[in-house]
Steps between C-alpha positions, in 0.01 A plus 500: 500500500759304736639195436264266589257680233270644725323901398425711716190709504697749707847520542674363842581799709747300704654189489707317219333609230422897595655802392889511578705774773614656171109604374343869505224345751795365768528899594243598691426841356406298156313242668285706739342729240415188298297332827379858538326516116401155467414327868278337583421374101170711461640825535740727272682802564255784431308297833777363733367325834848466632621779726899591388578285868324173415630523136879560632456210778338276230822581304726393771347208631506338127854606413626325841413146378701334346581546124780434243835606572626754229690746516698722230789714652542727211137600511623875695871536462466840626406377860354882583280485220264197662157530583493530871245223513710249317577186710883437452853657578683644502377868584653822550281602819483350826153324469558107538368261226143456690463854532530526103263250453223531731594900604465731639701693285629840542451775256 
């Protein structure tokens, strides 16, 4: 509930009220397999009707709106431990900051 007391029935998945840069569904890795195993709303992951492309560029499209601002700088003090697919610096490879979060990644 936000402050002017309204409920959602589902949660915002951008805008003021959404999940922040700082969730598990801001990476895209996270995100896609959910929109994978549970898009559209009658299907579930044993039945997927989402190829891996459409759930990836559903991924991306949602987590470049806008969305709270939060960020925690000690989440990975060990820079060269980071998921390659997490959106913020700094790294220890030469990919820039859109190429972490949108790819593609080398292996």
């Amino acid at each position: 509930m936000d402050s002017t007391n309204v409920e959602y029935t589902y949660p915002p998945v951008w805008g003021k009220y959404s999940y922040n840069e700082s969730a598990g569904l801001f990476r895209l890795s996270s995100f896609a397999g959910f929109v994978k195993n549970n898009m559209p709303n009658t299907v579930n992951y044993l039945h997927p009707e989402l190829s891996d492309e459409e759930a990836w560029d559903v991924a991306a499209f949602v987590n470049s709106q806008p969305r709270p601002n939060k960020k925690f700088k000690a989440d990975w003090p060990n820079v060269s431990k980071k998921p390659k697919d997490y959106p913020f610096g700094p790294y220890t490879d030469s990919l820039t900051e859109s190429q972490h979060k949108y790819g593609p990644w080398k292996k």
